[in-house]
N, C-alpha and C positions, 0 to 999 in steps of 0.2 A: 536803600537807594545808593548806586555808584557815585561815587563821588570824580572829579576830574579834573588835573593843571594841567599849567599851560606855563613853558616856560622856551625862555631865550636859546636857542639850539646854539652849538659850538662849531666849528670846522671839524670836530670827530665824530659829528652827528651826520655826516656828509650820507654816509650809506645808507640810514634809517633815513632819512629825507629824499635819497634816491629811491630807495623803497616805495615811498606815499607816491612821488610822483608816477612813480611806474602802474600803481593802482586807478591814481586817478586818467591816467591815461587810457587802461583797459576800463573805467569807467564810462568813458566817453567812445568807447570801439577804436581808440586807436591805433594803427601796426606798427606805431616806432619802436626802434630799438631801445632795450634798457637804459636806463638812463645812467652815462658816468658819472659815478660822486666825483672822480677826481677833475671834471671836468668845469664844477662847482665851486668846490672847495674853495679853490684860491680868493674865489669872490668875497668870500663870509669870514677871511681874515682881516687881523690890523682890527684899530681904533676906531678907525669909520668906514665899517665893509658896504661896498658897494652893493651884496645882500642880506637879508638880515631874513633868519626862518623862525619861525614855534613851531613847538612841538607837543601836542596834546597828548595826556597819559592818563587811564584808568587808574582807581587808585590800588590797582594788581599791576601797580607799574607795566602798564600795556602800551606801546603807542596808540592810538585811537584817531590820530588824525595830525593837520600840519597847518602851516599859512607861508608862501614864501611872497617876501614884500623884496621890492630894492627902490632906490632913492632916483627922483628925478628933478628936475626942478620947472617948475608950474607955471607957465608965461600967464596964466591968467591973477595969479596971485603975486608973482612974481618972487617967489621964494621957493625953497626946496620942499620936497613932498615924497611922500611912501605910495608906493605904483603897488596894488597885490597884482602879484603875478598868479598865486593858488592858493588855493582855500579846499581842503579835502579832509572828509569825516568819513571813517568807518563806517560801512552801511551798519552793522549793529548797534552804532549807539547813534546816531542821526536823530533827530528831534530832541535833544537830551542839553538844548544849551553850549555843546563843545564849540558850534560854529561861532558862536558870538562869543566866547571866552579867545577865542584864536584872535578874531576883530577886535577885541576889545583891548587886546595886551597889542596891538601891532598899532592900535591909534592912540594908547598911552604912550608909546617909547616914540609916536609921532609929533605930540602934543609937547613931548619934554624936550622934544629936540627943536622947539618955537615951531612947528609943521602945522600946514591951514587944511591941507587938502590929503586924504587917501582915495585914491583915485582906483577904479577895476574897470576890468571889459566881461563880460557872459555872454554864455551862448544863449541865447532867444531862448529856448525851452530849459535852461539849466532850474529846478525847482528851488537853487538857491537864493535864484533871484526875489525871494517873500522873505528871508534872511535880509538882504541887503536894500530891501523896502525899509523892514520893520527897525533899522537902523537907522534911519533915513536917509538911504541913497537916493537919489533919484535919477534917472532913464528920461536925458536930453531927447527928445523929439528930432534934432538938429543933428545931434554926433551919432558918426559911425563908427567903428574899427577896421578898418583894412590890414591885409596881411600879403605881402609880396614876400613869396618862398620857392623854395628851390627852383625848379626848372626860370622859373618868372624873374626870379631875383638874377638869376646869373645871363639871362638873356639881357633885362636892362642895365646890369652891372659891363655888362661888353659895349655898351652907347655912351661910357666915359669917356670922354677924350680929357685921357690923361697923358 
């Protein structure tokens, strides 16, 4: 049986976490362009990085997968809190416990930081969402996710009157 960690990525992890991202994006069919480590990096430096990544590893020292969190702070808790921004596992080793080892080290270093709430968004069909059940998420009836991007973004960004 493989075995697999899951440990705190650095800012010279930037490229292998550009990497995962770039999979799970052609996961999903998406046409973006590669994604810049350097455009990253700066974030997941310092003391208290604005993001914070895992990094999942076979024990043939493989990547196998990722989790990138960053901090926000929670008006309903009213404290600070870990946002996952991605959670993405190698189709090869998928059912194999990697994704709850990612969640689980990203809601200890939440926990240790006095944090109430990790918080995600999914897409309706994502089958991770039986992962972020079986954790006990739960899918407010109430809340949605909207997303204002590019063309949208820059047309309402021109109705500033600054």
């Amino acid at each position: 049986m493989r075995k697999f960690t899951v440990r705190r990525a650095v800012p010279d992890d930037a490229p292998t976490i550009a990497s995962q991202m770039d999979a799970l994006n052609r996961h999903f069919d998406m046409d973006e362009p590669p994604v810049d480590p350097e455009t990253f990096r700066p974030l997941m430096e310092g003391a208290d990085p604005f993001m914070t990544a895992y990094i999942a590893s076979s024990d043939e020292d493989v990547v196998v997968g990722y989790a990138l969190c960053q901090k926000f702070f929670d008006t309903d808790t009213g404290t600070m809190a870990t946002w996952l921004l991605d959670l993405h596992v190698n189709a090869g080793v998928r059912g194999n416990g990697v994704g709850r080892m990612l969640m689980a080290r990203a809601a200890s270093d939440a926990r240790a930081k006095g944090q109430r709430c990790l918080g995600l968004a999914v897409y309706r069909d994502n089958p991770a969402r039986r992962l972020y059940e079986r954790l006990g998420g739960a899918l407010s009836p109430e809340a949605l996710v909207y997303e204002i991007r590019d063309s949208d973004l820059e047309t309402l960004a021109g109705e500033a009157q600054i």
